[in-house]
C-alpha positions in Angstrom: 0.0 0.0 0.0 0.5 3.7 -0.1 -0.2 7.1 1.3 0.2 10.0 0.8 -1.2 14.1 2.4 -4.3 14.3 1.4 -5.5 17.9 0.6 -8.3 19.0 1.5 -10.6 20.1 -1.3 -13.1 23.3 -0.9 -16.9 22.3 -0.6 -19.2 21.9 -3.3 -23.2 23.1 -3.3 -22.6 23.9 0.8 -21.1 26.3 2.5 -20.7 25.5 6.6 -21.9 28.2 9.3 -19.1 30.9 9.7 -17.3 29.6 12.5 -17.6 26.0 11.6 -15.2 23.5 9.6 -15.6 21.8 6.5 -13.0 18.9 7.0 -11.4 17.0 9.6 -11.1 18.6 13.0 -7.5 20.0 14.0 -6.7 16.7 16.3 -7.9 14.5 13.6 -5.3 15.9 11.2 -2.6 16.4 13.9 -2.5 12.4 15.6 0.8 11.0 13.6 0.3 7.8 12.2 3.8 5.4 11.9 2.6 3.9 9.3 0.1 2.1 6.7 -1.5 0.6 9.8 -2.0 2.9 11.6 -3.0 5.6 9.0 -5.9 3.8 8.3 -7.2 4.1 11.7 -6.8 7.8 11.7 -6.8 9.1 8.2 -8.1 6.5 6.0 -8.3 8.7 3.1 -4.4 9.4 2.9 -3.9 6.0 2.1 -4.3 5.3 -2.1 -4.7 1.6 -2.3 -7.0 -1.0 -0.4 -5.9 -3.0 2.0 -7.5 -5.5 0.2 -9.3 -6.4 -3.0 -12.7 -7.0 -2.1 -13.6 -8.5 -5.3 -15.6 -6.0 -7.3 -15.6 -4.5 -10.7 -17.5 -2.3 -12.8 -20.4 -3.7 -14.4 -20.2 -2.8 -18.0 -23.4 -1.6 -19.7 -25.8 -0.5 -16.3 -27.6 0.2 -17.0 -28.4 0.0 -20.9 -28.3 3.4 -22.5 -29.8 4.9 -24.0 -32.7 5.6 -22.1 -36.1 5.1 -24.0 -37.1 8.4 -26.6 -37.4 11.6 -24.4 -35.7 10.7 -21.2 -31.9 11.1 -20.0 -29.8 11.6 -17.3 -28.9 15.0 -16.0 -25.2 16.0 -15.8 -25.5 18.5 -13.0 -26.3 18.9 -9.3 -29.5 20.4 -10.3 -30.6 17.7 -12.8 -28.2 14.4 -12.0 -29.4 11.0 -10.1 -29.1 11.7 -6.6 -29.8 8.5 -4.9 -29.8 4.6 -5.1 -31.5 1.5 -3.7 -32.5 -1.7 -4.3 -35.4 -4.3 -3.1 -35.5 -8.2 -2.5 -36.9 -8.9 -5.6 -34.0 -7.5 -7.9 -35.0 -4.3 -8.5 -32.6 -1.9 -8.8 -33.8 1.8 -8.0 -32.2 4.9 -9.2 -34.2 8.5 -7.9 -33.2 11.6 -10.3 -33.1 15.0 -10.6 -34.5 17.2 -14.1 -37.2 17.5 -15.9 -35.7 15.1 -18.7 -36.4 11.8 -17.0 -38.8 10.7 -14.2 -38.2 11.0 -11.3 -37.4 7.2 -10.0 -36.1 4.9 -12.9 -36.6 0.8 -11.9 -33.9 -1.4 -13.5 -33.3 -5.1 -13.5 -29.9 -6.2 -12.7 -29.0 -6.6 -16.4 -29.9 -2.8 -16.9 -33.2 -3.0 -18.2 -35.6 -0.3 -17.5 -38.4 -1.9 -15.9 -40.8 1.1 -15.2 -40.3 4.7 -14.1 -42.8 6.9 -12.5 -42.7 10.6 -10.7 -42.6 12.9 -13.7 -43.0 16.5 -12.6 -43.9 15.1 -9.2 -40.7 15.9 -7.2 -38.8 19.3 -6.3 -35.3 17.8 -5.6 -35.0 14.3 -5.1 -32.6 13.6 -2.3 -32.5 10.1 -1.5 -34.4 7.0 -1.6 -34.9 3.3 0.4 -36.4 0.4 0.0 -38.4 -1.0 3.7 -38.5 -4.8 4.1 -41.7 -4.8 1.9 -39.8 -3.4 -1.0 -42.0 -0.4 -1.0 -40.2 2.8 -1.6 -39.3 5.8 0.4 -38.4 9.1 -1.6 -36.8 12.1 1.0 -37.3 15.4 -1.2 -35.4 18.0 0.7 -36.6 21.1 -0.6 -40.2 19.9 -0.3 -39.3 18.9 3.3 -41.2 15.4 3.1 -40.7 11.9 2.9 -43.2 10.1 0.9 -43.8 6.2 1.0 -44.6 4.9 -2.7 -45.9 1.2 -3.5 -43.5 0.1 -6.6 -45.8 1.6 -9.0 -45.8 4.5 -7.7 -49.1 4.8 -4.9 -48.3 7.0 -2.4 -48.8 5.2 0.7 -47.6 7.4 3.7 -46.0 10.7 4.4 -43.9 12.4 7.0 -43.5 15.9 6.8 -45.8 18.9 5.4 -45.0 19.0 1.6 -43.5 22.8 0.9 -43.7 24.1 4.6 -40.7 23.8 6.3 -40.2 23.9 10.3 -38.3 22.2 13.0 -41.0 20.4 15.1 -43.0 17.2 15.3 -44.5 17.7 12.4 -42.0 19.7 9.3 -38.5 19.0 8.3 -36.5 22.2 7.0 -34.4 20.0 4.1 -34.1 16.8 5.4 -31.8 14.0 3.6 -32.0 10.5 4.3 -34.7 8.1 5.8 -33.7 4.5 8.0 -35.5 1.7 9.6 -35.2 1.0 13.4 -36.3 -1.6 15.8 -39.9 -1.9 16.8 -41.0 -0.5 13.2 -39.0 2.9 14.3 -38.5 5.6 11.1 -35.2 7.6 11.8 -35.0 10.9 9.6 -31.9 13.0 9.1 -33.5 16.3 9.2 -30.1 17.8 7.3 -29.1 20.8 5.7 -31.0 23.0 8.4 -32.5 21.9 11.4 -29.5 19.9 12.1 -31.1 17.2 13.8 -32.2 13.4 13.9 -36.4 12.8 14.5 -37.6 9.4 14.6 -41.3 7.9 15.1 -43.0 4.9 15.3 -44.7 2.4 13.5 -47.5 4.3 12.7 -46.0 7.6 12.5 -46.3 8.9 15.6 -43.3 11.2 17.1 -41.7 10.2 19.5 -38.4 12.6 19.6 -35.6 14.2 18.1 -31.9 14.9 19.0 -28.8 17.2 17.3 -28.3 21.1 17.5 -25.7 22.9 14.8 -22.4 22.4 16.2 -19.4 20.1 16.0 -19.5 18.4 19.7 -20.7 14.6 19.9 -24.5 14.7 18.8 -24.1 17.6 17.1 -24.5 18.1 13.5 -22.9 20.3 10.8 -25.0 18.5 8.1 -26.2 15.2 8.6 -26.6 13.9 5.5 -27.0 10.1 5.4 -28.3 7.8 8.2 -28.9 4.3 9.2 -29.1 1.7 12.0 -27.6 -1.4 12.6 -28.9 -5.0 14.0 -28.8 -3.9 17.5 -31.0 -0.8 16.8 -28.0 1.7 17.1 -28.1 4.8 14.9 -25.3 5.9 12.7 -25.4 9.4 11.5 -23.4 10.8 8.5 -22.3 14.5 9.6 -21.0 15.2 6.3 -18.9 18.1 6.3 -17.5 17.3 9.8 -16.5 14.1 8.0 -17.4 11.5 10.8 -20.1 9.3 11.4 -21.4 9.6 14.6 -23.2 6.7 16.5 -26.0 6.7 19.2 -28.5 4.7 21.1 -32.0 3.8 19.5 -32.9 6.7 21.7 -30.6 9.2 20.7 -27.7 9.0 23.6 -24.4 9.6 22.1 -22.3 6.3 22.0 -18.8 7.1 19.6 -18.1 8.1 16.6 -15.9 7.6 13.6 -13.8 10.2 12.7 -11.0 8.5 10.7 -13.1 7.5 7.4 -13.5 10.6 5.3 -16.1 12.9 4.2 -18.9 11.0 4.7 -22.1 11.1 2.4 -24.0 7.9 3.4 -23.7 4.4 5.3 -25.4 1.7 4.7 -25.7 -1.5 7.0 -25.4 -5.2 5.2 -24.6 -8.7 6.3 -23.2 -7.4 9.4 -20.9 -4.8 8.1 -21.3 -1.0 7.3 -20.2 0.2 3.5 -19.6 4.1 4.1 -19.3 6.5 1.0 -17.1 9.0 0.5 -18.3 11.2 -2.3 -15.0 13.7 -2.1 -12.4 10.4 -2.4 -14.7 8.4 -4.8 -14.6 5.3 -2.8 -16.9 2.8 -0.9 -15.4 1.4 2.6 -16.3 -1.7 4.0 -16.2 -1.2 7.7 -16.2 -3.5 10.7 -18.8 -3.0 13.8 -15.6 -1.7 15.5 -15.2 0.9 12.8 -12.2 -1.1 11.2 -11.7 -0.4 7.5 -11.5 -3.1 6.0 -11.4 -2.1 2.3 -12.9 -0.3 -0.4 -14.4 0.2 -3.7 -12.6 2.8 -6.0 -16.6 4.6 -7.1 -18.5 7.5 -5.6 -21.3 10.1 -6.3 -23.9 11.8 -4.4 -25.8 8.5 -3.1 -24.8 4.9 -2.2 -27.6 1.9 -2.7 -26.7 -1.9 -1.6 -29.0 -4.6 -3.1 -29.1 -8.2 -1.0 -26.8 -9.9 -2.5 -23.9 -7.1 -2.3 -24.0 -5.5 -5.1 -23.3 -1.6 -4.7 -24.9 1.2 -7.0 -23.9 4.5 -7.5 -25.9 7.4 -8.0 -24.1 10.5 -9.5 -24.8 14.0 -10.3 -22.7 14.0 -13.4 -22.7 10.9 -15.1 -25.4 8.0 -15.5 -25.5 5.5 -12.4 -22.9 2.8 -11.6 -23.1 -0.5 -10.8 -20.2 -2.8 -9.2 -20.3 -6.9 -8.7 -18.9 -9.4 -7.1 -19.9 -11.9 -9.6 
């Protein structure tokens, strides 16, 4: 393996509070590392090659382009694929930006195009999920709401008031990311203003929220991706304080991991967490102890894991990716 400094690159589409950091904190970047080893525990993203080849490669061809008469992907933050997903049944779920395309294109694993449905339904698309019924959550941060679709497209639930935003029980002010706790919980990472985490119950009801502006444990400078584990612990990505900090079901800070990179999402699969670093352009399989394991050389805006491992990449500037194992 090597390393080398890694410089830290000025923000894109987000400028931090004045006062506040967009990078790793001072004693991040001041802990001397001896080597490889120990680099990796405290500044992952200096190091340039895996420690070891997890076994995926591009998937040539996904998905098949080009898209049928009158749609295409956008090339910009304003009009690019923003997130990623996938169901049990092979579906493979990318959610888009622009008015050239709908807004959530299905595709089989070969890269068919399946169906698409949202045209002109969505203001910016953030992110999307799939629950354990493969039904489909959409987060739309400028419209403040998270909408659950069937896979045709019925909307089924929402959380949030679409176009009002607020910071209590009831609004979001730009929220990001949606996750699935214990008990039927919803977690929501209520992002590029409020700052905070809100979760609910099974049925929708609110039940509390956690995180002021701020770069101290459970605070947030812009959570932007979130998830939870087997155990029911929450891991929240804090973006531009590049760290993902972790908590109890009910919000109590636990630790946090600070040695990854600039954190975009996480996602939780056969017992191990894949973090995304959008600014490094890689994919890092990560231990329950926060070990790095390895990565995947790939990045955009969103991260999407089907069952079976395989890792799609949503990006602003370019059509979706798709890596295998296979």
């Amino acid at each position: 393996m090597v390393y080398a400094p890694f410089p830290l690159l000025a923000p894109t589409g987000y400028k931090p509070e004045p006062g506040m950091i967009d990078g790793p904190s001072a004693e991040v970047l001041a802990k001397p590392a001896k080597d490889v080893d120990e680099l990796l525990q405290l500044r992952a993203w200096e190091v340039t090659e895996s420690p070891v080849d997890l076994g995926y490669h591009l998937v040539e061809d996904w998905p098949k382009l080009p898209l049928p008469e009158g749609m295409k992907f956008g090339t910009t933050v304003s009009t690019g694929a923003s997130g990623a997903a996938a169901d049990s049944q092979g579906n493979y779920y990318v959610y888009q930006r622009g008015p050239d395309v709908p807004a959530l294109l299905c595709f089989d694993r070969d890269g068919n195009l399946v169906r698409s449905w949202g045209e002109s339904q969505f203001g910016r698309p953030h992110s999307v999920r799939c629950d354990k019924n493969d039904n489909v959550w959409l987060v739309n941060d400028v419209a403040h709401v998270c909408n659950l679709f069937s896979p045709t497209g019925q909307v089924l639930r929402t959380i949030g008031v679409s176009g009002v935003p607020g910071v209590d029980s009831r609004h979001f002010n730009r929220c990001t990311d949606i996750a699935f706790g214990l008990d039927g919980r919803f977690y929501v990472s209520d992002g590029y203003v409020n700052r905070r985490v809100v979760y609910f119950d099974n049925e929708l009801n609110y039940l509390g929220s956690w995180g002021t502006l701020g770069m101290g444990p459970g605070q947030f400078l812009l959570p932007h991706g979130i998830e939870t584990d087997a155990q029911g612990r929450v891991y929240v990505a804090d973006r531009t304080s590049w760290r993902v900090q972790i908590f109890t079901p009910e919000g109590d800070f636990l630790r946090q991991w600070t040695h990854i990179g600039k954190v975009w999402g996480v996602i939780y699969n056969q017992g191990h967490f894949w973090v995304h670093d959008g600014l490094t352009k890689r994919v890092s399989k990560v231990d329950s102890t926060g070990k790095v394991i390895g990565w995947v050389d790939g990045g955009g805006h969103g991260l999407g894991m089907a069952p079976n491992g395989d890792i799609i990449i949503a990006r602003h500037n370019a059509p979706p990716q798709l890596f295998s194992r296979d």
